[in-house]
RODO-2510 file (C-alpha; in nm, 4 decimals, decimal comma):
residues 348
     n   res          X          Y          Z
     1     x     1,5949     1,5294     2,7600
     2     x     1,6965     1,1754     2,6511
     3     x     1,6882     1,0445     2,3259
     4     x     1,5374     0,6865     2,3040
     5     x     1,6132     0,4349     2,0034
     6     x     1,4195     0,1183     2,0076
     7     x     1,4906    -0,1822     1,7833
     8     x     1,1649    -0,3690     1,7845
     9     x     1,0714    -0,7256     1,7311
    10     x     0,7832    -0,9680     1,7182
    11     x     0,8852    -1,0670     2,0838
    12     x     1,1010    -0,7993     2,2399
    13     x     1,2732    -0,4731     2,1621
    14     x     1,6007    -0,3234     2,2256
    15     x     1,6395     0,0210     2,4227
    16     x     1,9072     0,2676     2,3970
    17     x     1,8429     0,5462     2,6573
    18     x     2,0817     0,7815     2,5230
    19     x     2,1161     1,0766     2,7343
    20     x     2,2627     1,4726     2,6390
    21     x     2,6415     1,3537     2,7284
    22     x     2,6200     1,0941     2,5209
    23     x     2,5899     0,8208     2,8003
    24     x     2,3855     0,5762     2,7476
    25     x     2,2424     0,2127     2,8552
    26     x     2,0855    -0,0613     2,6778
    27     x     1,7877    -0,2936     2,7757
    28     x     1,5813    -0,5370     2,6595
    29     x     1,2166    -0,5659     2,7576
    30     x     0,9804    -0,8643     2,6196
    31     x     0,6622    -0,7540     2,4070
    32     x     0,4333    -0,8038     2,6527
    33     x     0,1922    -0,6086     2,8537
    34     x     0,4445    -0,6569     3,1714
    35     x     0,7218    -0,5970     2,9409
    36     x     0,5711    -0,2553     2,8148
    37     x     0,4505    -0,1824     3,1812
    38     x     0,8241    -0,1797     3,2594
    39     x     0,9195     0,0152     2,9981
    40     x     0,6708     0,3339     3,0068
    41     x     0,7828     0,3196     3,3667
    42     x     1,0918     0,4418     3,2998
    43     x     0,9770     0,7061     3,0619
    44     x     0,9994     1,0883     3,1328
    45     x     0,7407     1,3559     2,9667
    46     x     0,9820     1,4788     2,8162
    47     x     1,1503     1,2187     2,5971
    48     x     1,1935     1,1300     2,2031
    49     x     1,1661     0,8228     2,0976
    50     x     1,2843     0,6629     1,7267
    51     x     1,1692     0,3262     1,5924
    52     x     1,1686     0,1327     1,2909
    53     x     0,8437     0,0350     1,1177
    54     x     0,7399    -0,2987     1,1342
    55     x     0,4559    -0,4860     1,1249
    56     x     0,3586    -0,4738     1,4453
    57     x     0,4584    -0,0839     1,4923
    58     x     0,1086     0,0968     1,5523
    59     x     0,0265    -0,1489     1,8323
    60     x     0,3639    -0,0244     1,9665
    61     x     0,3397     0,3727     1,9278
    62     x    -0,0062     0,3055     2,0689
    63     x     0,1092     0,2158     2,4050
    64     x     0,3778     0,4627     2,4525
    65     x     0,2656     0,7741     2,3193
    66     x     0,1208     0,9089     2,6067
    67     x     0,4610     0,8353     2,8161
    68     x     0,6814     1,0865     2,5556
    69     x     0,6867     1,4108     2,4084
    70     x     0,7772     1,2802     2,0618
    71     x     0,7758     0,9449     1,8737
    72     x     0,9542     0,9458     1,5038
    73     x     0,8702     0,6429     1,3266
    74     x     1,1439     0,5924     1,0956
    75     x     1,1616     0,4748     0,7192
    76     x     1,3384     0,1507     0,7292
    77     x     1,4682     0,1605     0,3573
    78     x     1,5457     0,4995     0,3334
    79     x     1,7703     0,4710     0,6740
    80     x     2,0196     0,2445     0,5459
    81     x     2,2916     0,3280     0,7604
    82     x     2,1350     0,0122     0,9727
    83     x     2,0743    -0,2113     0,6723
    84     x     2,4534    -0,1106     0,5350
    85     x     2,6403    -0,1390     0,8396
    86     x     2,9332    -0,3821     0,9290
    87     x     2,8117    -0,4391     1,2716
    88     x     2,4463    -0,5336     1,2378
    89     x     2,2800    -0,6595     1,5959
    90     x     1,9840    -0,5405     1,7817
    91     x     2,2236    -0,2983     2,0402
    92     x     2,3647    -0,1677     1,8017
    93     x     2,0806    -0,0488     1,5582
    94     x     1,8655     0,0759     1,8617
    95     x     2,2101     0,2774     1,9432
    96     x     2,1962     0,4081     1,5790
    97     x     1,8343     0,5001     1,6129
    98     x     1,9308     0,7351     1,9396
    99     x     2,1952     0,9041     1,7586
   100     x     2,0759     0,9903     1,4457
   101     x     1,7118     1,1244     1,6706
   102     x     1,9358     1,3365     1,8445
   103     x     2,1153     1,5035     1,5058
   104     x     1,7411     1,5335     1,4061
   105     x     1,8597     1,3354     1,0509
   106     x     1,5912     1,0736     1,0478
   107     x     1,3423     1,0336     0,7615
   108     x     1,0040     1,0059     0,9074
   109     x     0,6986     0,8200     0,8333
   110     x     0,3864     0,9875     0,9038
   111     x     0,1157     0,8229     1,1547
   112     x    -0,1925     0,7923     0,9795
   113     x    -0,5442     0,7813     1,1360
   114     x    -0,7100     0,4836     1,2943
   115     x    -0,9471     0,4478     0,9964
   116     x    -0,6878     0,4468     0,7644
   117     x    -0,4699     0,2437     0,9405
   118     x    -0,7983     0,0055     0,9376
   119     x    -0,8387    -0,0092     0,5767
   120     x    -0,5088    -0,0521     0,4866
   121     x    -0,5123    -0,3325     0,6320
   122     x    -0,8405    -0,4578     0,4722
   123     x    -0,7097    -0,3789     0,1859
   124     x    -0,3625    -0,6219     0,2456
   125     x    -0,6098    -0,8853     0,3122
   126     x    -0,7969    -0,8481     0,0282
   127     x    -0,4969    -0,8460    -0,1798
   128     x    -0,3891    -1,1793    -0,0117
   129     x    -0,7140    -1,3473    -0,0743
   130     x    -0,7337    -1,1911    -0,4262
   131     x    -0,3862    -1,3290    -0,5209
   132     x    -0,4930    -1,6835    -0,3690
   133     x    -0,8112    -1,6673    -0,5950
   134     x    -0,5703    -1,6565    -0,9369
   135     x    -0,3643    -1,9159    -0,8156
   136     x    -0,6319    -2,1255    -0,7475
   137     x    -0,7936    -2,0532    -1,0925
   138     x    -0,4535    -2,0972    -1,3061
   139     x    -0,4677    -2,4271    -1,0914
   140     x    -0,8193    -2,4710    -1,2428
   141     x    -0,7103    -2,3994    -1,5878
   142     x    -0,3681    -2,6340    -1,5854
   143     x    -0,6366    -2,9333    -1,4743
   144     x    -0,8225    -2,8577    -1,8046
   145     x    -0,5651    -2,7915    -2,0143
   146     x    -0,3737    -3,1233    -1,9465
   147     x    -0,6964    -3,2783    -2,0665
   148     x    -0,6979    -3,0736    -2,3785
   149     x    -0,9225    -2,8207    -2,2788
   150     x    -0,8491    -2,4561    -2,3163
   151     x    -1,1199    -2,2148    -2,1853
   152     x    -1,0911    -1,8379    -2,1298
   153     x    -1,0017    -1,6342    -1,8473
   154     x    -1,4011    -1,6119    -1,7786
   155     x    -1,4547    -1,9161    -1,7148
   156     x    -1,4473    -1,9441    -1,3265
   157     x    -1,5320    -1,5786    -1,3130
   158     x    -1,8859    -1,6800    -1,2306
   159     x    -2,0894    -1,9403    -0,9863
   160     x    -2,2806    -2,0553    -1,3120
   161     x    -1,9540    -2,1011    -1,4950
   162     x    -1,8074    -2,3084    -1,2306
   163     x    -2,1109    -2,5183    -1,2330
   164     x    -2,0737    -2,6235    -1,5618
   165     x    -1,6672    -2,7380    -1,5254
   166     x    -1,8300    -2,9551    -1,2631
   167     x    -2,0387    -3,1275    -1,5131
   168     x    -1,7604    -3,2111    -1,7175
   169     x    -1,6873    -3,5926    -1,7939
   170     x    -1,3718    -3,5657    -2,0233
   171     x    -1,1435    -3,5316    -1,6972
   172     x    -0,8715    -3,7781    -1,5690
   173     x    -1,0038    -3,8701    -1,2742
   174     x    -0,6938    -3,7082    -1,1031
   175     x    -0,7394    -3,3681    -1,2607
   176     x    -1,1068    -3,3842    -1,1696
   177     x    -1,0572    -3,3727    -0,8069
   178     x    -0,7887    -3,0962    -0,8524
   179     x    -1,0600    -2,9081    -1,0315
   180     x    -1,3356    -2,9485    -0,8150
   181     x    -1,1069    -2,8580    -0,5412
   182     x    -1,0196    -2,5401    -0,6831
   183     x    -1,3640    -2,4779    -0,7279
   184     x    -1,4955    -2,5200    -0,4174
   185     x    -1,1872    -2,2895    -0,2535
   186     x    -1,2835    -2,0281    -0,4996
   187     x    -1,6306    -2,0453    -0,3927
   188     x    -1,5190    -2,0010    -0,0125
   189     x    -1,2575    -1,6876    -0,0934
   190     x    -1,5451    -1,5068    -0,3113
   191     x    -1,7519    -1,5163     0,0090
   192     x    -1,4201    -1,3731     0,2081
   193     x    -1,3547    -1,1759    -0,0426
   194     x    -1,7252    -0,9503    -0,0578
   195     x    -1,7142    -0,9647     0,3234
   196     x    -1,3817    -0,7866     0,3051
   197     x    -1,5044    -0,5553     0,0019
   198     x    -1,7998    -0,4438     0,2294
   199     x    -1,6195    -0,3837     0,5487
   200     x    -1,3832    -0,1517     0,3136
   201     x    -1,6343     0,0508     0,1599
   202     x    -1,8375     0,0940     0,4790
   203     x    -1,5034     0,2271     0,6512
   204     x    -1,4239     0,4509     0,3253
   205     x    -1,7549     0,5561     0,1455
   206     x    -1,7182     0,8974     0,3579
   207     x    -1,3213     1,0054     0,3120
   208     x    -1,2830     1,3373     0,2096
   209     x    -1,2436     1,3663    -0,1587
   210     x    -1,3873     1,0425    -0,2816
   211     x    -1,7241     1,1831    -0,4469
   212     x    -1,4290     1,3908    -0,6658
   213     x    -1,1801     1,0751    -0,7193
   214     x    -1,5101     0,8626    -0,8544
   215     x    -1,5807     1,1386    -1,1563
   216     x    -1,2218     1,0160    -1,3186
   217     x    -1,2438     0,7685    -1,5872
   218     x    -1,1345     0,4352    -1,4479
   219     x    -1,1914     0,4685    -1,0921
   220     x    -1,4387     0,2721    -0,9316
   221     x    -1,5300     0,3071    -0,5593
   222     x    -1,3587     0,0391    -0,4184
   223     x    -1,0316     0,2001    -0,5942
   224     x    -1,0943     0,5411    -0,4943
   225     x    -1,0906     0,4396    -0,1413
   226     x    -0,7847     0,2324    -0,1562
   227     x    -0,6148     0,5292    -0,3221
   228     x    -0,7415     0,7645    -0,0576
   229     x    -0,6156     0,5248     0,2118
   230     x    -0,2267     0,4923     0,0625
   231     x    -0,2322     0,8422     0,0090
   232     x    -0,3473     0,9084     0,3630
   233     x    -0,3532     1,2616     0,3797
   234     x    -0,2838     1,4888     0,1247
   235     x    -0,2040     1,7456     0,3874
   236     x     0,0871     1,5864     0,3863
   237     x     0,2065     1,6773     0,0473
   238     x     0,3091     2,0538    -0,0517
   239     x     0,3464     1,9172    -0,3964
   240     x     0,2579     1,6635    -0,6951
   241     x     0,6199     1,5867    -0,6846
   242     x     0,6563     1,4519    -0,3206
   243     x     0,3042     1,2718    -0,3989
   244     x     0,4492     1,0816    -0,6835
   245     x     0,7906     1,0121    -0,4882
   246     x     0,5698     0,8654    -0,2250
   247     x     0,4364     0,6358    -0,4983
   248     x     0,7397     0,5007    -0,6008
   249     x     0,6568     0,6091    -0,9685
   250     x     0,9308     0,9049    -0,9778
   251     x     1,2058     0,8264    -1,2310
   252     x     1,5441     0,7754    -1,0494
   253     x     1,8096     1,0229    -1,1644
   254     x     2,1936     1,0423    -1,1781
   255     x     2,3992     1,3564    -1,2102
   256     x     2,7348     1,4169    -1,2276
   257     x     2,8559     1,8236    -1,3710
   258     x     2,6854     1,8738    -1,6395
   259     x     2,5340     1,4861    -1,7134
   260     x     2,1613     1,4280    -1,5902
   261     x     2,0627     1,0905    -1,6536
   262     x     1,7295     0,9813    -1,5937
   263     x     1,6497     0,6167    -1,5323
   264     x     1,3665     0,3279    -1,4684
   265     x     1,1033     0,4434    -1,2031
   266     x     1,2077     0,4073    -0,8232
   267     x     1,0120     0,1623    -0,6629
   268     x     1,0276     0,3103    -0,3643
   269     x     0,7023     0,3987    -0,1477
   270     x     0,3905     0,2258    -0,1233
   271     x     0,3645    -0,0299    -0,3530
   272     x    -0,0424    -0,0622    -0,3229
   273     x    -0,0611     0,3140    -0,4106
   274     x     0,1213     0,2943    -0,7391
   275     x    -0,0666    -0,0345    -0,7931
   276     x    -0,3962     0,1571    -0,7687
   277     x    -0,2563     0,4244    -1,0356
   278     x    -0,1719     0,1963    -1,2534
   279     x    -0,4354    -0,0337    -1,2893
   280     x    -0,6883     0,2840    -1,3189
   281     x    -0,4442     0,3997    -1,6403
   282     x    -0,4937     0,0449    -1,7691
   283     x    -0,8811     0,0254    -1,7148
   284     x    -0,8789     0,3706    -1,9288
   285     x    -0,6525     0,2671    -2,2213
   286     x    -0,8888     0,2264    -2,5610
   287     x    -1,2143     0,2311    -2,3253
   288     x    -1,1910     0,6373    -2,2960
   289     x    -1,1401     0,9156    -2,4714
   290     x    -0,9627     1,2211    -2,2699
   291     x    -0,6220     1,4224    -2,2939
   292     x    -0,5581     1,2217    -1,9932
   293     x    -0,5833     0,9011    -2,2774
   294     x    -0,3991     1,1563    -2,5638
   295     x    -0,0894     1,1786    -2,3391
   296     x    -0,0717     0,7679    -2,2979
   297     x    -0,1072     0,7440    -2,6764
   298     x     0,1870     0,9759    -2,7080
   299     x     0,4531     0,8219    -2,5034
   300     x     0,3428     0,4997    -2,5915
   301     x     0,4349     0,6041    -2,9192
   302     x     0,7793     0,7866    -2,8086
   303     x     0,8757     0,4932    -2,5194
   304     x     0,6498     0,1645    -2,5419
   305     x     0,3263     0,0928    -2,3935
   306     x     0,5020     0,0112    -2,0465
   307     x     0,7192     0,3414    -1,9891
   308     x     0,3555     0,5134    -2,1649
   309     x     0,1754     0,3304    -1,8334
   310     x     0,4225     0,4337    -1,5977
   311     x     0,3839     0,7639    -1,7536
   312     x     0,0512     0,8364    -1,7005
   313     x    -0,0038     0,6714    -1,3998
   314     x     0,2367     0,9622    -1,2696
   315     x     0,0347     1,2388    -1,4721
   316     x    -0,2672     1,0612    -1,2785
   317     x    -0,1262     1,1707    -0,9797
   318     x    -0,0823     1,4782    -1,0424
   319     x    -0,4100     1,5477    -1,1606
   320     x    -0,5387     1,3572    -0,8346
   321     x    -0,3168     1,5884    -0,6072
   322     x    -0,4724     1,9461    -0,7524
   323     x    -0,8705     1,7787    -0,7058
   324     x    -0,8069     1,7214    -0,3518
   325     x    -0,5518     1,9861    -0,2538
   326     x    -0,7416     2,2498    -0,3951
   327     x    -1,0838     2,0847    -0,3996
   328     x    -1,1765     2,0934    -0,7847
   329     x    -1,3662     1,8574    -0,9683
   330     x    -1,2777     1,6806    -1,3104
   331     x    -1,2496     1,8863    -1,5976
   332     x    -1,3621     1,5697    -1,8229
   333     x    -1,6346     1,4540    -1,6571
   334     x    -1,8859     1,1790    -1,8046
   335     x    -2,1923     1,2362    -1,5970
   336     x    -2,3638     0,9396    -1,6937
   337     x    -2,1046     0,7255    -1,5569
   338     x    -2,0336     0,9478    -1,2970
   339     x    -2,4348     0,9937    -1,1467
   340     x    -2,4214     0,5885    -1,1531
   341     x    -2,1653     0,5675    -0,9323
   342     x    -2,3078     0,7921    -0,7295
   343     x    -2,5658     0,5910    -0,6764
   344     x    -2,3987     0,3542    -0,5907
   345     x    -2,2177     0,4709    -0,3514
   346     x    -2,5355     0,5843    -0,2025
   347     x    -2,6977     0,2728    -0,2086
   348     x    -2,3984     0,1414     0,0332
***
């Protein structure tokens, strides 16, 4: 059996065939059809293989898997022995990669299915185009206010709104072709933007547990789907713990004897999943009315609103990993809310 590590680029990648003696040879192959041709040729059935994600990783693992017995894809910031080390070059981390597959002491990142794979990265691109909406709109708003004009947020939320700011006369003439600019590239992105929104929900409106994530109070459908794709399978998961780790919403902790400090949250996991948490916490607070909402109000009172957010966002989880581990629905249901979006999601 050999032990593969591969340190992979957007044009190449670095093998280390490292075999049970600990011999080994390096080679590099170009990310190409020919160069992956070459490659799989010199696979054996039996073979692991260890690489890095990237961004280009699942069009990678989908060419070779069929040529090995085992592919580990490995979590970049949790192995830090590459980021840390003295001598940093491609050789030399695709070496690393061999080694540490052979002691078995790589932390693994699990390969999740085509159709989540497919709306994660919807939902990326919706984020993108999202994010270059409110730029576009604060660039909106700076036109209007260096004309003395101060309007609220609202006021390119809608195609009616914007048609109005066009109408305006009290513009430099400067600042008026900023802001018709900016409101003709909103326009265009709201277009991208539904397109993206519908190719989403038609990939996610039948994911296991969604009809359950929709009866909690501030979950919509779009956000139920985007939780259900970062969480990815909650298989996965023995506990609430590991699923809040995996968020990056776990408080860091230091001990030393008999001192246990606890500090801010991690930050480490997927950042869109503990986005997704805690915007639903914030779409709840003074709109609802559940313990869910009771426990906010209490460590906002013992910590500040934005410890109180992180807070629940985590309680959120758990309450999200018991529904869809052991199937229950939502003690606090509102079924008025929760029949309409139903239908919606129906209607879809």
């Amino acid at each position: 059996m050999r032990y593969i590590g591969v340190d992979l680029h957007k044009t190449n990648f670095v093998v280390c065939f490292l075999n049970e003696d600990d011999s080994s040879n390096l080679e590099t192959f170009p990310l190409s059809k020919m160069g992956i041709e070459r490659f799989t040729s010199q696979l054996k059935k039996d073979d692991a293989l260890a690489v890095e994600v990237t961004q280009n990783i699942y069009y990678f693992y989908d060419q070779i898997k069929a040529f090995v017995e085992r592919i580990v894809l490995v979590d970049t910031y949790r192995f830090s022995v590459i980021a840390k080390s003295k001598k940093k070059t491609d050789k030399a981390d695709a070496l690393a990669l061999a080694r540490f597959l052979k002691l078995d002491h790589l932390p693994e990142v699990p390969v999740p299915s085509e159709r989540v794979r497919q709306l994660r990265h919807l939902l990326q691109a919706r984020e993108t185009l999202v994010g270059l909406r409110t730029k576009l709109k604060n660039l909106g708003h700076a036109a209007l206010t260096r004309n003395g004009i101060a309007l609220v947020r609202s006021a390119f939320a809608s195609a009616s709104a914007r048609e109005r700011l066009l109408k305006r006369d009290d513009l430099s003439a400067a600042d008026r072709v900023i802001l018709q600019s900016a409101i003709r590239q909103i326009a265009e992105l709201d277009q991208e933007i539904e397109k993206l929104e519908a190719e989403i929900v038609r990939l996610g409106k039948t994911l296991k547990g969604i009809k359950r994530l929709l009866g909690l109070h501030g979950m919509n459908l779009l956000s139920a789907i985007s939780l259900l794709a970062e969480i990815g399978s909650i298989e996965l998961f023995e506990t609430s713990k590991q699923l809040v780790a995996y968020s990056g919403l776990a408080t860091s902790v230091r001990q030393s004897n008999e001192t246990i400090r606890q500090g801010h949250i991690t930050k480490q996991g997927r950042k869109r999943l503990q986005t997704v948490a805690i915007r639903a916490v914030l779409s709840m607070v003074n709109r609802t009315n559940t313990p869910l909402m009771s426990f906010y109000q209490k460590k906002k009172r013992e910590k500040g609103s934005g410890k109180a957010i992180c807070a629940t966002a985590r309680k959120l989880l758990t309450i999200i990993f018991v529904m869809l581990k052991k199937e229950l629905d939502y003690w606090y249901l509102e079924e008025r809310l929760y029949n309409r979006k139903l239908r919606l999601l129906n209607a879809v």
